[in-house]
C-alpha positions as CSV (number, residue, x, y, z in Angstrom):
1,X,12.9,-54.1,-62.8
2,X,13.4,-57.4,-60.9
3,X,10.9,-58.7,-58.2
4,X,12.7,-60.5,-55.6
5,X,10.5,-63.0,-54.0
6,X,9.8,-61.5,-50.5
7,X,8.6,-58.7,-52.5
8,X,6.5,-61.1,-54.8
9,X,4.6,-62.4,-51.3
10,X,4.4,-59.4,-50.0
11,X,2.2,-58.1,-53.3
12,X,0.6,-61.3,-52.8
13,X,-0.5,-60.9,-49.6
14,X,-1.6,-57.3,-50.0
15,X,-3.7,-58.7,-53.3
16,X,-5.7,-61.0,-50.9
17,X,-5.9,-59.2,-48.2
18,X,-7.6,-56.4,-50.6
19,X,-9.7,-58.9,-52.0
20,X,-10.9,-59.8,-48.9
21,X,-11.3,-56.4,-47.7
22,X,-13.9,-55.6,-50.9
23,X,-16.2,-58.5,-50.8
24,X,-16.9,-58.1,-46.9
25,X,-17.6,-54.8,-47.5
26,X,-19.7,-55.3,-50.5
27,X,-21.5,-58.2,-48.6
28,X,-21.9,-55.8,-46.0
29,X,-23.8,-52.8,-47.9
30,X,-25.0,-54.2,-50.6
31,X,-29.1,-54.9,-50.3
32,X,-28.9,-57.8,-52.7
33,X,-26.9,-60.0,-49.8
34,X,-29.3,-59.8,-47.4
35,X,-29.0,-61.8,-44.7
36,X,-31.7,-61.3,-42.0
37,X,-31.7,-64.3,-39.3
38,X,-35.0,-66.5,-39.6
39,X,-36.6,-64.6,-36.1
40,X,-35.5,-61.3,-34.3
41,X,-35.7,-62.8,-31.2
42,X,-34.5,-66.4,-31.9
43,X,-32.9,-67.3,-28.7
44,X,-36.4,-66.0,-26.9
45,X,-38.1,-68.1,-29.5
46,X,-35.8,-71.1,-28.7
47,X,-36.8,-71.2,-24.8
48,X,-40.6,-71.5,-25.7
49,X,-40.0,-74.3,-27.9
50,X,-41.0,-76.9,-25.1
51,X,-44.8,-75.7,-24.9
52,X,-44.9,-75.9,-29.3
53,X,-43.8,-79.7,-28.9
54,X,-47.0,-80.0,-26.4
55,X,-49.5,-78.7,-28.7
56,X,-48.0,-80.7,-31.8
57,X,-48.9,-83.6,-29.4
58,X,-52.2,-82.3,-28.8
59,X,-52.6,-81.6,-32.4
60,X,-51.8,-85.9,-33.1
61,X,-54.6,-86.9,-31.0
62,X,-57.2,-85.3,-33.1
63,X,-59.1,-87.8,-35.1
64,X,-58.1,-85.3,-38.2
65,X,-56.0,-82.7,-38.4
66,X,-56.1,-79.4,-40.5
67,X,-55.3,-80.0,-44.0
68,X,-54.8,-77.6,-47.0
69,X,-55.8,-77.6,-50.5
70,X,-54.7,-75.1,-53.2
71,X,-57.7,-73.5,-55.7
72,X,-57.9,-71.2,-57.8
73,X,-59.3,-68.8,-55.2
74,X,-56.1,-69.0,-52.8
75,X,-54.7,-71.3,-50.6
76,X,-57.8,-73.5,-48.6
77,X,-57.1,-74.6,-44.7
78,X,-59.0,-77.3,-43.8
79,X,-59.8,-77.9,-40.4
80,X,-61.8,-81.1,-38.3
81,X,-65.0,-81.0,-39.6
82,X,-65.7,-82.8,-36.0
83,X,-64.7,-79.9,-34.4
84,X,-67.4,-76.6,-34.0
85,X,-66.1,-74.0,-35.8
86,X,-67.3,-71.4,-33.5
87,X,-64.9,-72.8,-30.9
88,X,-62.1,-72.5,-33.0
89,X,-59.3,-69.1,-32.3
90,X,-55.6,-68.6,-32.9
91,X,-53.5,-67.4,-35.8
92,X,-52.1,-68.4,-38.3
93,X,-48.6,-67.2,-39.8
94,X,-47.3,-67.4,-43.4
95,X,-43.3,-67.5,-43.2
96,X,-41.7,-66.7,-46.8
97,X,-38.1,-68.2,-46.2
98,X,-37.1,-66.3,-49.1
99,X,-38.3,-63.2,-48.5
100,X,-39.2,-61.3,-45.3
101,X,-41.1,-58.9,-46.5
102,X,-43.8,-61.3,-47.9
103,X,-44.4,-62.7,-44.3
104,X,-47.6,-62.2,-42.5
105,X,-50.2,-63.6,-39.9
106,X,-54.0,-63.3,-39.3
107,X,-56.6,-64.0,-36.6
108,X,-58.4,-67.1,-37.5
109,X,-61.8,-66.0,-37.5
110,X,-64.4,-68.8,-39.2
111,X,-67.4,-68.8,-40.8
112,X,-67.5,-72.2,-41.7
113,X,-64.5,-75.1,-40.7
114,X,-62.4,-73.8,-43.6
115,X,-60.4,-70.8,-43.9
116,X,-59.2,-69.3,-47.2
117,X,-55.9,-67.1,-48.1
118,X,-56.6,-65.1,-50.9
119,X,-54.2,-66.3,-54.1
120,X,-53.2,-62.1,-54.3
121,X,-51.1,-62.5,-51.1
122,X,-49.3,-65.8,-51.9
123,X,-46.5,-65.6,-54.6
124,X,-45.5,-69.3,-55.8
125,X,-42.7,-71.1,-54.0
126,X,-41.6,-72.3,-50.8
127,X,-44.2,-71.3,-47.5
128,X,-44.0,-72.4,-44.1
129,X,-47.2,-72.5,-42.6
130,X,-48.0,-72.0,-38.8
131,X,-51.4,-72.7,-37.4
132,X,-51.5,-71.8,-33.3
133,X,-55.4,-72.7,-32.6
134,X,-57.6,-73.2,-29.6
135,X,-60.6,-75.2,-29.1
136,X,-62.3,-75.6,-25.9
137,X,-59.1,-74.2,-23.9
138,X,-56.9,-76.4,-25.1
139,X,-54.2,-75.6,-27.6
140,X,-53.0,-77.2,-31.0
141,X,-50.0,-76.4,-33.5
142,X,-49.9,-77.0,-36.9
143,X,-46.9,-76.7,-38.7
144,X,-46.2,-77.5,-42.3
145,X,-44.0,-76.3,-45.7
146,X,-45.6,-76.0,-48.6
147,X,-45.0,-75.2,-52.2
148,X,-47.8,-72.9,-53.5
């Protein structure tokens, strides 16, 4: 049997198209391509974005700012020993960009001017770290990636 060659593109075509067809549906059921954006609401997020670039500036006129420290113990937050540590409210929020699932945020709530996240809720890799903290009414941001 001979194959002319409008029939040879036409097999072609219906080939691709097929192939096509498969991997968007794949891509679309399959839990292994996951592909979550980084924030439910990110155009929401995008409009408050003005009053995180005021508290970074806040945060660079601190004589220190929060540092970290990893121990065997967890992950240690440092923050200005200058500061009182009763003063100090916000949270803090652990983004996983890997994994959503592993996200999470806490009150900061301090006994002393560090703050420790237990090693059992940390898995090693790639964190970004978000510290929104008060002291005396005014606000500070802290923003950092880190490889734990």
């Amino acid at each position: 049997m001979k194959i002319s060659w409008g029939t040879g593109i036409v097999l072609a075509f219906i080939g691709f198209i097929s192939f096509i067809m498969y991997f968007i549906v794949t891509m679309n059921i399959d839990d292994k391509y996951n592909h979550d954006l980084v924030s439910d609401d990110y155009y929401g997020d995008e409009l408050i974005y003005q009053k995180d670039i005021d508290k970074l500036q806040n945060s660079e006129t601190l004589e220190s700012n929060i540092g970290y420290e990893k121990t065997a113990d967890g992950l240690l937050i440092k923050f200005p020993e200058t500061l009182d540590y009763n003063e100090i409210k916000g949270t803090l929020f652990l983004y996983r960009p890997s994994n959503k699932q592993l996200d999470f945020d806490t009150a900061i709530s301090l006994s002393n001017s560090n703050l420790l996240i237990p090693d059992k809720r940390l898995v090693d890799g790639r964190w970004n770290i978000k510290i929104d903290w008060q002291y005396k009414g005014k606000s500070y941001l802290y923003k950092e990636s880190i490889n734990y």
